[in-house]
ZAMARGU-4260 file (C-alpha; in steps of 0.2 Angstrom, whole numbers, plus 5000, padded with zeros to 4 digits):
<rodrens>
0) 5153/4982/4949 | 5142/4994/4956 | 5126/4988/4951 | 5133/4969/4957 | 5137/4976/4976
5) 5123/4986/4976 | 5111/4969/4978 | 5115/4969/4996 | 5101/4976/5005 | 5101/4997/5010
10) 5100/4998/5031 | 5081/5004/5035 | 5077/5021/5041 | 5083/5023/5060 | 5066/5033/5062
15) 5055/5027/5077 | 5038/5020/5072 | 5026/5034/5073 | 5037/5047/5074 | 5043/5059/5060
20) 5036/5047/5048 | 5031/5059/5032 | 5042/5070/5034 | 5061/5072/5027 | 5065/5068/5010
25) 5059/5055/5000 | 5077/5046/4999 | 5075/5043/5021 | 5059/5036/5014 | 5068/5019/5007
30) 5065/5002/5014 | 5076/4992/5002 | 5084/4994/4990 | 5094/4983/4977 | 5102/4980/4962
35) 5085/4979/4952 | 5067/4987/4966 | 5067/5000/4979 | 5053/4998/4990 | 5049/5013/4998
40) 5034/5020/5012 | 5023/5029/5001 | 5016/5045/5014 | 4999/5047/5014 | 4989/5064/5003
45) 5002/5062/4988 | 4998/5055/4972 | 5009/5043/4964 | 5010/5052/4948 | 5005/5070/4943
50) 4987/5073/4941 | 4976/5085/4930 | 4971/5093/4945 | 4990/5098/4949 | 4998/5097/4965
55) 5015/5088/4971 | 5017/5070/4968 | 5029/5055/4972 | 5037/5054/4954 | 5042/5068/4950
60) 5056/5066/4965 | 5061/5049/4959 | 5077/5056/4951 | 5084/5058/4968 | 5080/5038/4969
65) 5093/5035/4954 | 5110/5030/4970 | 5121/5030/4956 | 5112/5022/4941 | 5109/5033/4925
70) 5090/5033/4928 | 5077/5035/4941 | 5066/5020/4945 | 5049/5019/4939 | 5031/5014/4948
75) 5030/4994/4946 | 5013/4998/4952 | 5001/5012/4959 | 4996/5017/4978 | 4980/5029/4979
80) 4987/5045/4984 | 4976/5043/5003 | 4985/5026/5005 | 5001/5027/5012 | 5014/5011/5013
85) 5024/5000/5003 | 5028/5005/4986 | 5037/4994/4974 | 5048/5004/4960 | 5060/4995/4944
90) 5078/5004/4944 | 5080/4998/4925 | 5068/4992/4913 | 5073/4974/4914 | 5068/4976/4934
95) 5051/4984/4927 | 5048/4968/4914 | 5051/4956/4926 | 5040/4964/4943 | 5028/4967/4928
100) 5027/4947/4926 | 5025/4944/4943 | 5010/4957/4948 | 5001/4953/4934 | 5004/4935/4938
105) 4994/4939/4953 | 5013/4930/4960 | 5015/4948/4974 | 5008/4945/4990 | 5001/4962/4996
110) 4995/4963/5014 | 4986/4979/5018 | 4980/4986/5036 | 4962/4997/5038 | 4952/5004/5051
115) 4934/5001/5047 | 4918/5009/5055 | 4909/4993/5064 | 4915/4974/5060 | 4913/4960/5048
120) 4901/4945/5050 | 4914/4934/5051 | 4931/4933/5059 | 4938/4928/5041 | 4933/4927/5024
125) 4934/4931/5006 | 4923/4946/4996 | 4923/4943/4977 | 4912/4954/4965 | 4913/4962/4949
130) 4919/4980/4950 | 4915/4994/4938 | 4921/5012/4932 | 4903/5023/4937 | 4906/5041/4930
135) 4896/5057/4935 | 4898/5075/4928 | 4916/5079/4933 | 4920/5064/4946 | 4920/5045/4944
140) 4918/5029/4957 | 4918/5012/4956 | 4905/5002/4960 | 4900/4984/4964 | 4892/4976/4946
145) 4892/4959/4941 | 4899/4963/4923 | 4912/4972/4930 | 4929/4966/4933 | 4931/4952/4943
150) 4940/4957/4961 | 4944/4947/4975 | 4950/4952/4992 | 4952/4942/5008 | 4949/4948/5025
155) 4954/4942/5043 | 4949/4950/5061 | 4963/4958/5069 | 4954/4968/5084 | 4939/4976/5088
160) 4933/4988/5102 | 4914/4998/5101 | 4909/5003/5084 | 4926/5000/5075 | 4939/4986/5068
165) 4956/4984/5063 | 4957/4972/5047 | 4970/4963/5036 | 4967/4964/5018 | 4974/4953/5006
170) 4969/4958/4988 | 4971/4944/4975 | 4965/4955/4960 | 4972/4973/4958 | 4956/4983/4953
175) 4956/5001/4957 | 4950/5007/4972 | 4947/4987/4975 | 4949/4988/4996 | 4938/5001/4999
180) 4921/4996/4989 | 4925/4979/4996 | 4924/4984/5014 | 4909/4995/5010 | 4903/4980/5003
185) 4906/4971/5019 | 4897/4982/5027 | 4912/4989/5036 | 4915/5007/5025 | 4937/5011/5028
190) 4936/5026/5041 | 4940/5041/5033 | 4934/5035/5017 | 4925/5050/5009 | 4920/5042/4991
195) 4913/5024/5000 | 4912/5030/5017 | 4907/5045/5030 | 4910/5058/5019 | 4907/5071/5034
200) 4923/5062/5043 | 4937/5073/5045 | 4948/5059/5050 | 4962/5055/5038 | 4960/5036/5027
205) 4964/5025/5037 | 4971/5010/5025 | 4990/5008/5023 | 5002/4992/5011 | 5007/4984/5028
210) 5020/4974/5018 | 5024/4967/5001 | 5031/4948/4996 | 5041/4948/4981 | 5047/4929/4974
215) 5060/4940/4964 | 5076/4929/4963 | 5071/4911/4960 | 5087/4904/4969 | 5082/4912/4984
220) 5067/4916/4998 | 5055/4927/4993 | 5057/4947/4996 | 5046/4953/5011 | 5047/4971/5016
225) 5036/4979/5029 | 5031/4998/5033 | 5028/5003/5048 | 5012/5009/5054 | 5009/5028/5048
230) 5007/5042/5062 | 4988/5046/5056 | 4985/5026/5061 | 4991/5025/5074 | 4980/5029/5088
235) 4966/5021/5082 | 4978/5005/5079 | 4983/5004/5098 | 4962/5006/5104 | 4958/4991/5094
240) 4976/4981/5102 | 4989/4985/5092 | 5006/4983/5101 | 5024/4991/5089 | 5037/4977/5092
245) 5053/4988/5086 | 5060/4970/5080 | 5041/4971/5069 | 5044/4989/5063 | 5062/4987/5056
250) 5056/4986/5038 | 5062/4970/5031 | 5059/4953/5033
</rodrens>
């Protein structure tokens, strides 16, 4: 009984967009929640899961995630830790098999929102290359490389003022750090971006998971949850026309 009433969908944070955002608990973080996902707005500087390197990260809190079931959730898929935004986690490990299915399936619809030094040739379009694992010393990158893995993302104008852009991303392939070489590639590096941009920037990344579309139940309408627009964005969002709608920013759709 409590895991069948528990798939009505959690009320969002009453947090204003832009304000408090990354702080609290990660628990006020939860923008839905179910019988078998929680999707919650990843903050910005933390890694997903624990690092060599040490540091705090988002898993090792997910036991306050559990809301009554014997387990924490688990990732269903990764954020980099200067991405901030939607965050898809299983509750049980049939919740984990079956978002498994559906990301590699490339069957998740993933819109992402970056603010990139100058603009792209075209008002729309698609960037597909091979991507590849370049590893120097003690760091790594990835680079563009024919024999690489094959990655596709989709792009669309939003705004633009002087030298900067605000851009939707769609990625159709899930390669690691696949939205910033493709922007680099387009000539438009994400500001912020230290590996595949200005590395003398002080300005935080500025690339959040806008929303994620889940066809998780087949008897009913696809999933769409949204995050609002993090703090460290939001400045540079409202120069290039950005307007919050609170109706927008409530988190699900």
């Amino acid at each position: 009984m409590r895991l069948r009433s528990s798939l009505f969908p959690v009320p969002t944070s009453s947090r204003s967009p832009g304000e408090g955002w990354g702080e609290g608990q990660l628990a006020d973080r939860v923008l839905y929640r179910d019988g078998l996902i929680l999707v919650i707005d990843k903050p910005a500087g933390i890694a997903v899961h624990p690092g060599p390197g040490g540091g705090p990260d988002l898993e090792s809190g997910f036991e306050a995630l559990r809301f009554g079931l014997p387990h924490p959730p688990a990732l269903a898929h990764r954020l980099d830790r200067d991405t901030s935004g939607c965050l898809v986690l299983g509750r049980h490990p049939k919740a984990l098999r079956r978002l498994g299915a559906l990301f590699s399936g490339g069957l998740v619809e993933k819109v992402y929102w970056a603010v990139v030094e100058g603009r792209p040739p075209e008002v729309e379009g698609r960037i597909e290359t091979g991507l590849k694992k370049l590893s120097r010393g003690t760091g790594w990158r990835m680079i563009v490389d024919p024999a690489g893995q094959h990655a596709v993302t989709d792009y669309r104008l939003l705004g633009a003022a002087d030298d900067r852009a605000w851009l939707e991303l769609r990625p159709r392939t899930g390669r690691t750090h696949q939205l910033r070489v493709h922007c680099t590639a387009l000539g438009c590096p994400v500001v912020g971006d230290p590996v595949y941009g200005n590395r003398q920037s002080a300005e935080a990344l500025q690339l959040y998971a806008r929303s994620v579309k889940l066809p998780l139940y087949p008897a009913r309408a696809p999933l769409e949850v949204t995050a609002p627009v993090p703090p460290h964005m939001l400045a540079a969002l409202r120069q290039l026309g950005y307007c919050s709608d609170e109706a927008e920013e409530t988190g699900l759709s």
